[in-house]
C-alpha positions in Angstrom: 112.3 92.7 139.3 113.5 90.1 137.2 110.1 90.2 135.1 110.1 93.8 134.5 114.1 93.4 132.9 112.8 90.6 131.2 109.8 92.6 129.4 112.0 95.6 128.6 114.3 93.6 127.0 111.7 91.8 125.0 110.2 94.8 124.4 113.7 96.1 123.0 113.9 93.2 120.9 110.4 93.6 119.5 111.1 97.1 118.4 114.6 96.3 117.0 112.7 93.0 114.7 109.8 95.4 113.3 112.4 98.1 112.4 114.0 95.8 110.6 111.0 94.3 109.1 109.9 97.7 107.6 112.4 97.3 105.2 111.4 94.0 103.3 107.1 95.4 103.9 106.7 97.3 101.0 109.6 100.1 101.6 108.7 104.2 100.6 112.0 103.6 97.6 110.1 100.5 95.7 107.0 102.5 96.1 108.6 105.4 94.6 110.5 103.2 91.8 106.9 102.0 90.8 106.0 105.4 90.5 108.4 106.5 88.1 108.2 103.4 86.3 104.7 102.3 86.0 104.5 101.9 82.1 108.0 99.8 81.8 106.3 97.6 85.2 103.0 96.6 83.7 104.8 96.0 80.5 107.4 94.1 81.5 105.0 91.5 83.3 102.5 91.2 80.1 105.6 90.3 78.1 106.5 88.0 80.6 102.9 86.7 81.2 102.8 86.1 77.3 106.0 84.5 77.3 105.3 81.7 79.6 101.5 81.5 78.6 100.4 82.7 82.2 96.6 82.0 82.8 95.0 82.9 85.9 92.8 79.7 87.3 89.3 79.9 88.5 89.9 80.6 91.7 91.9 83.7 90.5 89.8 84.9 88.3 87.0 84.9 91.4 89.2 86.6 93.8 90.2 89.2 90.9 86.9 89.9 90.1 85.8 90.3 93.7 88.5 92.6 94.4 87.4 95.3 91.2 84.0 94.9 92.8 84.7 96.0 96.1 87.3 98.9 94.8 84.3 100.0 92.3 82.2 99.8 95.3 84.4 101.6 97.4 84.8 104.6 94.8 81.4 105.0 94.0 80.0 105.6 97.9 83.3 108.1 98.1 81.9 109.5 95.1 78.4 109.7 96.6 79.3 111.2 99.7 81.6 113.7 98.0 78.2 114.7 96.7 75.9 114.8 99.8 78.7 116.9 100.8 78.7 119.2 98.4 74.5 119.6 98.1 74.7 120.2 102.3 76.9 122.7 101.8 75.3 124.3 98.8 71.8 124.3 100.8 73.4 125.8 104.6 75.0 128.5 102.0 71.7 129.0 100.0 70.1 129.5 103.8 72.8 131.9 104.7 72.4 134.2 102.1 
């Protein structure tokens, strides 16, 4: 008895700190602000990456560049499916008719 107040509680507790968590985790509003403002953004941080003469190190650079990879990689087997896709469907139609 005692164990099963004690998990409900903690349970309650859990649910209560991740609510409150959502909104510090990347909330829908900045999301939306970014949106809106995506020009002033980006050039807000060059001017300030100019200002203080901001230069990514080594490591950086490596994780930067590994990132664009995988994104590129990413969008080009979308891009490749997309297009199996579309021949499958071009062919069953072809049959059809």
């Amino acid at each position: 008895m005692d164990y099963e107040e004690r998990i409900k509680a903690l349970e309650e507790e859990n649910a209560k700190l991740k609510e409150h968590l959502k909104k510090y985790t990347a909330p829908a509003s900045r999301k939306v602000y970014y949106e809106n403002n995506k020009e002033a953004v980006i050039e807000r941080v060059k001017k300030y990456n100019k200002d203080n003469n901001y230069k990514p190190t080594p490591e950086q650079k490596k994780e930067y560049n590994r990132q664009s990879y995988l994104r590129r990689k990413e969008k080009s087997k979308k891009e490749m499916e997309e297009k199996s896709k579309k021949e499958m469907e071009e062919k069953q139609n072809d049959e059809i008719i």
